[in-house]
Each structure stands twice: as structure tokens, then as C-alpha cells.
C-alpha positions as protocol buffer text, in pm:
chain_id: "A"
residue {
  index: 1
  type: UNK
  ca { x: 0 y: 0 z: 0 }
}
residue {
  index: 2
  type: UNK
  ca { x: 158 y: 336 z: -108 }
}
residue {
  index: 3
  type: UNK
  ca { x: 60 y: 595 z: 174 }
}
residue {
  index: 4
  type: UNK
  ca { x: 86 y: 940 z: 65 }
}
residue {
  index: 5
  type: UNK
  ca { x: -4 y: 1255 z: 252 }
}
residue {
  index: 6
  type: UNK
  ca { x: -84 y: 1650 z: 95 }
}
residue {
  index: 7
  type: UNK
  ca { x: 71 y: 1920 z: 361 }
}
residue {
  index: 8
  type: UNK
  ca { x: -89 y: 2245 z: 305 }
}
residue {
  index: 9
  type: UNK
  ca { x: -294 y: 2506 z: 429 }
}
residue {
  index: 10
  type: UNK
  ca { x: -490 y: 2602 z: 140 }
}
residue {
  index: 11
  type: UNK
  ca { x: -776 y: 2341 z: 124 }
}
residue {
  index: 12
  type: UNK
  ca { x: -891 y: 2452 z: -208 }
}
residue {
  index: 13
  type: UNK
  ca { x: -557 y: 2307 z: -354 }
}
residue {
  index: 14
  type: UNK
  ca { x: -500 y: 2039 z: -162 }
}
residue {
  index: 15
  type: UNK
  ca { x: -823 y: 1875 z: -276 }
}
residue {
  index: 16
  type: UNK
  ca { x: -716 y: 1989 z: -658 }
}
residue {
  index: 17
  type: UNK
  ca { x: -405 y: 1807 z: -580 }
}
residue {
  index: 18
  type: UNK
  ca { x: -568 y: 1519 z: -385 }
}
residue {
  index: 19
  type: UNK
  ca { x: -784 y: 1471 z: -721 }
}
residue {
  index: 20
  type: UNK
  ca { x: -450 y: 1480 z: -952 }
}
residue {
  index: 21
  type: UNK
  ca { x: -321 y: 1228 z: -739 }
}
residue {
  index: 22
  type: UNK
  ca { x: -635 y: 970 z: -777 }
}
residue {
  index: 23
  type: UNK
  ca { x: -604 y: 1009 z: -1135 }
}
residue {
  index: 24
  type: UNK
  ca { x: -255 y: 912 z: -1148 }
}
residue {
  index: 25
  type: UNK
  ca { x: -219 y: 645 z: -890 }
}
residue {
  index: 26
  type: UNK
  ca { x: -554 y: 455 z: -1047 }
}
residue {
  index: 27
  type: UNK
  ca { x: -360 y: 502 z: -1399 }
}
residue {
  index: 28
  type: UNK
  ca { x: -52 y: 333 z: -1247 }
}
residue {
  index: 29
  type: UNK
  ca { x: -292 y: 44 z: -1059 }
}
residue {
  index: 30
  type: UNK
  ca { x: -115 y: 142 z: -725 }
}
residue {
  index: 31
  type: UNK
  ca { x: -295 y: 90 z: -429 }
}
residue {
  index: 32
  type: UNK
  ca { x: -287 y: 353 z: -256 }
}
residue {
  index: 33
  type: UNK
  ca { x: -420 y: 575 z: 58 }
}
residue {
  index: 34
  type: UNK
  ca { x: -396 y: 967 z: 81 }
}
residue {
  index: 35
  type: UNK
  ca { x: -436 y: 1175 z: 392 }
}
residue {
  index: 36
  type: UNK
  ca { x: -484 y: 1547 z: 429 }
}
residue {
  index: 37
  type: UNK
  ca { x: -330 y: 1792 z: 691 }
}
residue {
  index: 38
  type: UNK
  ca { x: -328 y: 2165 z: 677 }
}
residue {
  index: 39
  type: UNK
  ca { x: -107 y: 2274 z: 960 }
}
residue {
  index: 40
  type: UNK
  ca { x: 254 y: 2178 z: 1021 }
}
residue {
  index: 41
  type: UNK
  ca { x: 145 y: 2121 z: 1400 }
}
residue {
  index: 42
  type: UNK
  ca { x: -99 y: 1802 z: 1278 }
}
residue {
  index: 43
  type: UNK
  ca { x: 136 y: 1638 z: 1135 }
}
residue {
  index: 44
  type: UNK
  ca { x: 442 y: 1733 z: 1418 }
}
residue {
  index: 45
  type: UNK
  ca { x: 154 y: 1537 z: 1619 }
}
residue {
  index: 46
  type: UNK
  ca { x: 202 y: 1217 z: 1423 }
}
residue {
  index: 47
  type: UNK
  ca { x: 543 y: 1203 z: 1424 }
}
residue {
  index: 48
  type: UNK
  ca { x: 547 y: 1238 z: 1820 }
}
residue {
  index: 49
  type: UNK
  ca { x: 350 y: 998 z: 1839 }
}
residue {
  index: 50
  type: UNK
  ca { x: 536 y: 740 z: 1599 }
}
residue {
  index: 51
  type: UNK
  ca { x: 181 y: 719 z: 1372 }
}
residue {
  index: 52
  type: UNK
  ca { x: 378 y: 905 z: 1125 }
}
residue {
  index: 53
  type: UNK
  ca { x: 388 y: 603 z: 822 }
}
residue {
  index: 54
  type: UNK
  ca { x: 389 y: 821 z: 488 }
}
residue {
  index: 55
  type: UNK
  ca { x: 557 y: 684 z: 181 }
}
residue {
  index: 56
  type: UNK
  ca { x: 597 y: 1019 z: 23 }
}
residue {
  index: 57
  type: UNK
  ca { x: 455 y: 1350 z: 164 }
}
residue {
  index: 58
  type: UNK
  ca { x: 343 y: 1673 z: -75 }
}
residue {
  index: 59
  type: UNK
  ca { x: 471 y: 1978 z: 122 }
}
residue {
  index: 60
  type: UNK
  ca { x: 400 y: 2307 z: 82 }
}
residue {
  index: 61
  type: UNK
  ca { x: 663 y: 2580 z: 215 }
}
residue {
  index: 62
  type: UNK
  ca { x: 473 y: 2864 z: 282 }
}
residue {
  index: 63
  type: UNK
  ca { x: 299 y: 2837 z: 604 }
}
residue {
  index: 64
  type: UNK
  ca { x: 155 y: 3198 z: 742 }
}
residue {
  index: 65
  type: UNK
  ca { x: 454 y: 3319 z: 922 }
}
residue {
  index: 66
  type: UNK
  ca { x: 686 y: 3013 z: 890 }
}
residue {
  index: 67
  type: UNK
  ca { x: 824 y: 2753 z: 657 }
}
residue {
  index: 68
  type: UNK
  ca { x: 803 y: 2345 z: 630 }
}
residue {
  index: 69
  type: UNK
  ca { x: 1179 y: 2363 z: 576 }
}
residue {
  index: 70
  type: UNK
  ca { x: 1257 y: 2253 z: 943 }
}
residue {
  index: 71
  type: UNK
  ca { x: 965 y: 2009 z: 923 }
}
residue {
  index: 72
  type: UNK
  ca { x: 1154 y: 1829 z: 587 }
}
residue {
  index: 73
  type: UNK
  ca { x: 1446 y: 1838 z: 843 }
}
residue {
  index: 74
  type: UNK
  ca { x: 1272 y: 1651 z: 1075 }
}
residue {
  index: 75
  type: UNK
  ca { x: 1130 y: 1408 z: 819 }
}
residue {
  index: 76
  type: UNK
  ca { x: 1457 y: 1379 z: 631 }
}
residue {
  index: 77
  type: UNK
  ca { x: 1654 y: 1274 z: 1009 }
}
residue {
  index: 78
  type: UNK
  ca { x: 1336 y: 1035 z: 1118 }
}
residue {
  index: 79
  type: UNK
  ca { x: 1244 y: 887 z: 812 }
}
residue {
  index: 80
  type: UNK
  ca { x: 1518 y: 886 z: 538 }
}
residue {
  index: 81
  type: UNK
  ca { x: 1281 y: 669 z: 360 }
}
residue {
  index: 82
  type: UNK
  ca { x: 1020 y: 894 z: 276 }
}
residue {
  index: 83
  type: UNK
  ca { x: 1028 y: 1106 z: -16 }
}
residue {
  index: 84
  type: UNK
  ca { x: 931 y: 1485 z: -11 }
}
residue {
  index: 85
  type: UNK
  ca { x: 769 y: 1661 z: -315 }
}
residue {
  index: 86
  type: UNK
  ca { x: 780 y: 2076 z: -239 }
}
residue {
  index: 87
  type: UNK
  ca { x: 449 y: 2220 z: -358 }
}
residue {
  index: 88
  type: UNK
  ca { x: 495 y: 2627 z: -393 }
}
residue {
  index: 89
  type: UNK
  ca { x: 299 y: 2969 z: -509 }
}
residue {
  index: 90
  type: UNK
  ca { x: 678 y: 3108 z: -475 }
}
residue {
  index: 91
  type: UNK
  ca { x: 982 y: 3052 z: -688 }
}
residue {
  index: 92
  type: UNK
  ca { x: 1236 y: 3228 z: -455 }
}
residue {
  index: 93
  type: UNK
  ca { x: 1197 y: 2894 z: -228 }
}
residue {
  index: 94
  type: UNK
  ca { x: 1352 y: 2734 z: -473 }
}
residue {
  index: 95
  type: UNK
  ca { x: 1710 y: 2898 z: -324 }
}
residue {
  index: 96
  type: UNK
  ca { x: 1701 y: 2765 z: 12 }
}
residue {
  index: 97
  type: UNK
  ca { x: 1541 y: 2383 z: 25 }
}
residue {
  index: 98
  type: UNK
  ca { x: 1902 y: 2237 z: -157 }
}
residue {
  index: 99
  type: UNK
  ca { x: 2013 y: 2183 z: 236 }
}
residue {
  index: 100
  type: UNK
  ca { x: 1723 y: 1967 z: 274 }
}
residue {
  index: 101
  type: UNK
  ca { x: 1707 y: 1610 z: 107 }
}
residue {
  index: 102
  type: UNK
  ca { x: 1378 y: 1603 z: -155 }
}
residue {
  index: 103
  type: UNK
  ca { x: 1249 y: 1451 z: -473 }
}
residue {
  index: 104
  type: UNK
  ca { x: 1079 y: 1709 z: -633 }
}
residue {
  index: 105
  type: UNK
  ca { x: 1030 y: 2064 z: -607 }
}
residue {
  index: 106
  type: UNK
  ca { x: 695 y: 2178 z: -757 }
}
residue {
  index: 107
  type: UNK
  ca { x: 548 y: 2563 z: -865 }
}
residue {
  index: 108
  type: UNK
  ca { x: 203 y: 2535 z: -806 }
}
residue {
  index: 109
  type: UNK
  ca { x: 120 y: 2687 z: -1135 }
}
residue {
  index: 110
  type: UNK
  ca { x: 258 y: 2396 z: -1346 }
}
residue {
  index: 111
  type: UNK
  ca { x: 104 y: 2146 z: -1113 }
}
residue {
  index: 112
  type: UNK
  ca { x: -89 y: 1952 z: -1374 }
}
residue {
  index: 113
  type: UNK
  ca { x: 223 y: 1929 z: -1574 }
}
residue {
  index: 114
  type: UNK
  ca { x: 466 y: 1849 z: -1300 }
}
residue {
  index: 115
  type: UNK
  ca { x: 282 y: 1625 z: -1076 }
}
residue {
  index: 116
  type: UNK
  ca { x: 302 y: 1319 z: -1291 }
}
residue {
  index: 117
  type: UNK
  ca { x: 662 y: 1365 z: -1298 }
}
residue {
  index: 118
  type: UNK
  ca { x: 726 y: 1364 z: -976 }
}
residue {
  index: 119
  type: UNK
  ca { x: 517 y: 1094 z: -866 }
}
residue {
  index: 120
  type: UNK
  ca { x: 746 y: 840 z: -1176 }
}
residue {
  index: 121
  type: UNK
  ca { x: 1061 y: 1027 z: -998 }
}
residue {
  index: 122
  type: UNK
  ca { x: 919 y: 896 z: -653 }
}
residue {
  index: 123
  type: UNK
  ca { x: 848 y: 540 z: -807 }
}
residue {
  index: 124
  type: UNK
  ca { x: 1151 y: 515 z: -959 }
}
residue {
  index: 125
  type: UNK
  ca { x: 1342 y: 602 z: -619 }
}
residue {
  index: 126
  type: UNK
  ca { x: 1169 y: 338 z: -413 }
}
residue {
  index: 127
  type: UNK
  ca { x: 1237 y: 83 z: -658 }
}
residue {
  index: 128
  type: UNK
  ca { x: 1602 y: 92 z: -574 }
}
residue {
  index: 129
  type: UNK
  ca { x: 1492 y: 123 z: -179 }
}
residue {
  index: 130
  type: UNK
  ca { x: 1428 y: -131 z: 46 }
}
residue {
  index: 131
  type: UNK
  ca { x: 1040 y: -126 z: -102 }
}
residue {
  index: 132
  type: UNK
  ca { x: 917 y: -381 z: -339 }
}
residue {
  index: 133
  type: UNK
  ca { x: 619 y: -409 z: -536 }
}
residue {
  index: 134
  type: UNK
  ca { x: 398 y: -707 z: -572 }
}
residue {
  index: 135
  type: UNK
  ca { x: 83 y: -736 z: -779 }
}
residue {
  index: 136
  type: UNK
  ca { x: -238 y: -853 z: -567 }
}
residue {
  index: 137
  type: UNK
  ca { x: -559 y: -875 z: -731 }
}
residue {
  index: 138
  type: UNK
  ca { x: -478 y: -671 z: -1011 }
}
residue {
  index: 139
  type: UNK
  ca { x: -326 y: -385 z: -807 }
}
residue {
  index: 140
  type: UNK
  ca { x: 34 y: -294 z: -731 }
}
residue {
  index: 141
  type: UNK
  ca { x: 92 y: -288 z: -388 }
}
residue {
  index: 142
  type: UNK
  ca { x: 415 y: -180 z: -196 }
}
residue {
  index: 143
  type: UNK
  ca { x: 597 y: -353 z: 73 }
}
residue {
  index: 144
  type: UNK
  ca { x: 863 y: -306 z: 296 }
}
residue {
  index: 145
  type: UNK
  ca { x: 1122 y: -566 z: 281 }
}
residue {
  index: 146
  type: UNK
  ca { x: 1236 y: -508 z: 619 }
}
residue {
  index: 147
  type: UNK
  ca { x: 886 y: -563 z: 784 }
}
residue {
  index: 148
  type: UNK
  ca { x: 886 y: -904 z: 591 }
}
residue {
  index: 149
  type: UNK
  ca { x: 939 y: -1163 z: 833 }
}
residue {
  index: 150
  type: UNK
  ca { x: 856 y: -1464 z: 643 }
}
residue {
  index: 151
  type: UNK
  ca { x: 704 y: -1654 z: 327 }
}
residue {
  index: 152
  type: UNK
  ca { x: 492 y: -1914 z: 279 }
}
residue {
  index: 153
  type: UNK
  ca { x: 326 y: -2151 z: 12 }
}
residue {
  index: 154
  type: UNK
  ca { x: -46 y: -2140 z: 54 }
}
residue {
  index: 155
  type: UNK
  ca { x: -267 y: -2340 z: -175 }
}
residue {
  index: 156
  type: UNK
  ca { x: -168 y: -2127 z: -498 }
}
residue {
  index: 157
  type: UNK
  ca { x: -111 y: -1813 z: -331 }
}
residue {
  index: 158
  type: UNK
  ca { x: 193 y: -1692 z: -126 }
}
residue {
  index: 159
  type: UNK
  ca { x: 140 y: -1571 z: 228 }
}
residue {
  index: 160
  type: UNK
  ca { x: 369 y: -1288 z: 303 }
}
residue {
  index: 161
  type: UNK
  ca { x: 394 y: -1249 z: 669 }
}
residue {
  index: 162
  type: UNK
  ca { x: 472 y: -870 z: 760 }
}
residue {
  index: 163
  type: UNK
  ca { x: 532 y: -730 z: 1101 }
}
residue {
  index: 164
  type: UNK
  ca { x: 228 y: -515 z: 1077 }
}
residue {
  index: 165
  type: UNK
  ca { x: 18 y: -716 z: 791 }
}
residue {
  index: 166
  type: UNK
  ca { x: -31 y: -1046 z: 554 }
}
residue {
  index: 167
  type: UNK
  ca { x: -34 y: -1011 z: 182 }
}
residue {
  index: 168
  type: UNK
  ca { x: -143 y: -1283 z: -18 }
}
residue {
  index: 169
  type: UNK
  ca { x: -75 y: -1292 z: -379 }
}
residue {
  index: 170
  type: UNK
  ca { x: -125 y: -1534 z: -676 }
}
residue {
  index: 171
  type: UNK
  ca { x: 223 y: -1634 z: -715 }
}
residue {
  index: 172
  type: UNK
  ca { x: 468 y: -1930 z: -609 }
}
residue {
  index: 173
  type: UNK
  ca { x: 750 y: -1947 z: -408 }
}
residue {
  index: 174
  type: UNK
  ca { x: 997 y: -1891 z: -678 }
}
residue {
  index: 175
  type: UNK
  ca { x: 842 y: -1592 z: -789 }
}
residue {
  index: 176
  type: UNK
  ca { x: 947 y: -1413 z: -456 }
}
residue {
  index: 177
  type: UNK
  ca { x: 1253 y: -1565 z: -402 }
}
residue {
  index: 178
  type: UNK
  ca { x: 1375 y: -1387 z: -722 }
}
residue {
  index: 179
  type: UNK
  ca { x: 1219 y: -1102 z: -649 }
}
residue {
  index: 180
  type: UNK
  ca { x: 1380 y: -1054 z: -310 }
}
residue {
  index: 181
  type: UNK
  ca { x: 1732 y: -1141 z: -493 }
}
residue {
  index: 182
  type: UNK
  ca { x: 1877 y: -780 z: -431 }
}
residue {
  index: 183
  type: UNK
  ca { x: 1795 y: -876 z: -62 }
}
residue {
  index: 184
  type: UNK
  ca { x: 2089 y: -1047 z: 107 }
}
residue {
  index: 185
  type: UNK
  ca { x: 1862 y: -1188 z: 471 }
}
residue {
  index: 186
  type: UNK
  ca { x: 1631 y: -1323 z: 316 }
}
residue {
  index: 187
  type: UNK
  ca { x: 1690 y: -1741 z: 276 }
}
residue {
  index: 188
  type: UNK
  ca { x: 1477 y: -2042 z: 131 }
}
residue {
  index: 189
  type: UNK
  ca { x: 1481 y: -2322 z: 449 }
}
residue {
  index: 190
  type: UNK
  ca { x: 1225 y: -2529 z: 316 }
}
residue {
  index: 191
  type: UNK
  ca { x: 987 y: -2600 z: 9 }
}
residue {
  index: 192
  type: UNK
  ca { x: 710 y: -2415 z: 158 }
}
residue {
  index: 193
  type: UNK
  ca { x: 899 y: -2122 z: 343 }
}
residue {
  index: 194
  type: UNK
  ca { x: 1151 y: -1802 z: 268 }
}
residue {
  index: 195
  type: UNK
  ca { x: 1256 y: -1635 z: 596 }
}
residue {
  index: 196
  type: UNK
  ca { x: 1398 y: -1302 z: 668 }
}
residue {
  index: 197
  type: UNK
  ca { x: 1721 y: -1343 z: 940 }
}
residue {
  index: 198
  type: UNK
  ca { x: 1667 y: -1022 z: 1075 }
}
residue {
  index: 199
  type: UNK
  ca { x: 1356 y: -1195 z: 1284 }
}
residue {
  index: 200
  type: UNK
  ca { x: 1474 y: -1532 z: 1369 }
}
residue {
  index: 201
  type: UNK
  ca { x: 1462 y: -1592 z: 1736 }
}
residue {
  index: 202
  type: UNK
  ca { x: 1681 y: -1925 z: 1766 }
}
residue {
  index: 203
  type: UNK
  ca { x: 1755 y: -2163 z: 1508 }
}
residue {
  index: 204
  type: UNK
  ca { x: 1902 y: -2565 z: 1499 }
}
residue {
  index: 205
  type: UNK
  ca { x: 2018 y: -2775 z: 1230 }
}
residue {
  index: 206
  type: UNK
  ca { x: 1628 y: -2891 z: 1216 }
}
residue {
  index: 207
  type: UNK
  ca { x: 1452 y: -2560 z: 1261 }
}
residue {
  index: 208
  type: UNK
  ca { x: 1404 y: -2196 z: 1289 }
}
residue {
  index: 209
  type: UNK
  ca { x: 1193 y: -1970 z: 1548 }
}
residue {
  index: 210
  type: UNK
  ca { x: 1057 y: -1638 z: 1464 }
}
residue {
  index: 211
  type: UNK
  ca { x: 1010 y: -1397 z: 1695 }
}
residue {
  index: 212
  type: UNK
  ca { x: 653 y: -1432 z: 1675 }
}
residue {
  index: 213
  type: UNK
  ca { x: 749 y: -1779 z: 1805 }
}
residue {
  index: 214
  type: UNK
  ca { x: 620 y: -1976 z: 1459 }
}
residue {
  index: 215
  type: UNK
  ca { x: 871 y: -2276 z: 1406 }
}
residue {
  index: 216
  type: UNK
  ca { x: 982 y: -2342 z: 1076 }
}
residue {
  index: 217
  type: UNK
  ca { x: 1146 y: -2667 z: 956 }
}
residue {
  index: 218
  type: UNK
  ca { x: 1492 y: -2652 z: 773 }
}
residue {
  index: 219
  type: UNK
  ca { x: 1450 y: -2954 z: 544 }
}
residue {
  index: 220
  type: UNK
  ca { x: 1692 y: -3200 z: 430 }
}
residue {
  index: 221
  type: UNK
  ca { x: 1729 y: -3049 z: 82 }
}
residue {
  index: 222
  type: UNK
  ca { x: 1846 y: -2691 z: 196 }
}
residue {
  index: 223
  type: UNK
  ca { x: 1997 y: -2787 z: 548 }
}
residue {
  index: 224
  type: UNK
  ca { x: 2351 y: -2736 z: 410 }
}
residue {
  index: 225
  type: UNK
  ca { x: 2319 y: -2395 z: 251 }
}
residue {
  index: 226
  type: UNK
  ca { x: 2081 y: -2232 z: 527 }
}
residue {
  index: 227
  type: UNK
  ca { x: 2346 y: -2386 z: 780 }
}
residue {
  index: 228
  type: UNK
  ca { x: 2595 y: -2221 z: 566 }
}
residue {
  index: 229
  type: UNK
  ca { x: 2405 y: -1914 z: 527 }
}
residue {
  index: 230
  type: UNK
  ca { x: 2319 y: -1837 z: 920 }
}
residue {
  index: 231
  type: UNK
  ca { x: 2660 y: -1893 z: 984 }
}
residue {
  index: 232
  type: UNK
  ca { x: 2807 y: -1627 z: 769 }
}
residue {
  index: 233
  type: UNK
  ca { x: 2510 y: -1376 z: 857 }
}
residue {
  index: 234
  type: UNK
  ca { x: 2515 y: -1434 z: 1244 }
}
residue {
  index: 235
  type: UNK
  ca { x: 2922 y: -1471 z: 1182 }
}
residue {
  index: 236
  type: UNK
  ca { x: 3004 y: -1269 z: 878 }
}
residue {
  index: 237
  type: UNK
  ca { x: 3426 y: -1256 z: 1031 }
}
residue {
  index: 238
  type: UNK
  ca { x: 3351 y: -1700 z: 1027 }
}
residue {
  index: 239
  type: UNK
  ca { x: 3500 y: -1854 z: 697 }
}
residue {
  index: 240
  type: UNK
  ca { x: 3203 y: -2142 z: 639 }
}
């Protein structure tokens, strides 16, 4: 799921942008969820309270007496995997956000024109992050490798176990393990399981724990290369 959120205090064109944004995402089949704040003290609120899970944020820099600029700061330190996309009615901005890290800067004026750009830029960028994109039920949706704790074969789906969700999409075991290829934790243990080593618990020559305390079998046919493997990643100074 690609969460997105607009940051600005004109309402009038955050719902114009809001309605860009439908178009676009629908066009691209991403699944996606967009939230609306119009104060840089709502969303200071989320992030205090670690609710702050935004994919990309729009974010205006004119804010009555102030700027967003410490706000992408703040963003930038807490989340360096969220990409910002300025939104401005002034082009002399465009001077002093280069000391903060962003995707896209944006004059309100070519909106139309520039949006679409910007949201391919952001795409682009999270396709060489740590996100990956998976097709389920004939929408893209976006998940964090690192919340993936494990995989499983289920009837002729795949259950992707996340730390905060399941996915289940049409395709096999295979499929993922290629996919998650550029990923160096992640291991095949069994015919019917990939696991992630960042969550394993303990682990035998016969088994694996999660820290959700499921127990996986290490079966005869990979038993050498995931002993092999959890060596060298527990051990990476270990010759195997």
C-alpha cells in the first residue's frame, strides 16, 4: 500500500491536488491511501506519536509566518525513507530547500504538468529502496522488505507475513525468491517457506523460530546452505 499525505494550508488546492493524485495512482494500478493535513502542527503530532507512516509527503513551504523547511528536516533525520515533493505559489523557495534532502520541487502553477513527474521520480526512487512491489488482485501494492518476516506456500497463493500485515498474492515461491534477490537476509529453508534473518529468534540444524514464536522446519534439501548461510550472517568474520 503506497501511503501518501498532501501538507498544506490552502484546502482549495489540496483537494485539486488530492484529485490529480487519484487520477494518477488509479492510472498506475497502485494501491494507494492519501491523507490530508493543513497545519505543520498536525502532522508534528504524528510524528510524536510514531503514527507518522507516509511513503511520500506533498509539502508546501509557505505556512503563514513560517516555513516546512525545518519540518523536511525533521522528516529527512526520522524517516530517510520517505520522499518529499515541495508544492509552492513562490519561486524564490527554490534557493534555500538544496540543504534539505527532496524529490521534487513543484510551482504550483505547473502542477498539472509536473505532478506526474514527480510521482514516476518517486516510483523510480523506491524501486532501488528497500520497497518492493507485488501485484495482488490486479493492483500494485508496496511492501517493505524489512517488515517481511517470512514466506509461505499457501494453496496457490503466497502468504507474506509482515510485522504489521499479511499479503497474499497469486504467485509461487519462486516468484518471490527472485524477487527478493537484491535482498541479502532473506533465505529459502524449506519448500514451503523463505525467511527473513533479521527476525529469527533461535535456530538448529532442524529448525528456525521467529520472533513471533512460529517454528519453521529446515528440510533435508536446503539444510547445508541455510546452515551455511546463518553462519556467515550471524558470523560474517567466520570462513564457512
Amino acid at each position: 500500500m503506497f501511503h501518501i499525505c498532501i501538507i498544506d494550508n490552502d484546502k482549495i488546492h489540496t483537494e485539486k491536488t488530492k484529485e490529480m493524485l487519484n487520477t494518477i495512482l488509479i492510472n498506475k494500478q497502485i494501491e494507494y491511501i492519501i491523507d490530508e493535513y493543513y497545519s505543520i502542527n498536525d502532522i508534528k503530532k504524528i510524528i510524536e506519536l510514531n503514527q507518522f507512516n507516509y511513503h511520500c509527503v506533498l509539502l508546501d513551504i509557505q505556512f503563514n509566518n513560517q516555513t516546512s523547511l525545518p519540518l523536511a528536516d525533521t522528516i529527512n533525520n526520522k524517516y530517510p525513507n520517505c520522499y518529499i515533493i515541495y508544492l509552492t505559489s513562490y519561486l524564490e523557495y527554490s534557493r534555500h530547500i538544496s540543504r534539505t534532502n527532496y524529490s521534487y520541487f513543484i510551482y504550483k502553477n505547473d502542477l498539472q504538468k509536473e505532478l506526474p513527474l514527480a510521482i514516476q521520480k518517486v516510483i523510480n526512487q523506491m524501486n532501488h529502496s528497500s520497497l518492493i512491489q507485488i501485484q495482488v488482485n490486479g493492483k500494485i501494492v508496496l511492501i517493505d522488505s524489512q517488515k517481511i518476516m517470512y514466506i509461505e506456500s499457501h494453496l496457490h497463493k503466497v502468504r507474506i507475513i509482515c510485522t504489521d500485515e499479511i499479503i497474499e498474492p497469486y504467485k509461487k515461491l519462486d516468484e518471490m525468491l527472485t524477487i527478493l534477490q537484491a535482498y541479502p537476509n532473506f533465505i529459502r529453508c524449506h519448500t514451503s517457506y523463505i525467511i527473513n534473518a533479521q527476525f529469527i529468534k533461535e535456530y538448529s540444524a532442524s529448525s528456525i523460530t521467529m520472533i513471533n514464536h512460529v517454528n519453521i522446519s529446515i528440510t533435508r534439501k536446503y539444510k547445508d546452505i541455510v546452515k551455511n548461510f546463518l553462519t556467515q550472517y550471524f558470523n560474517p568474520l567466520l570462513k564457512v
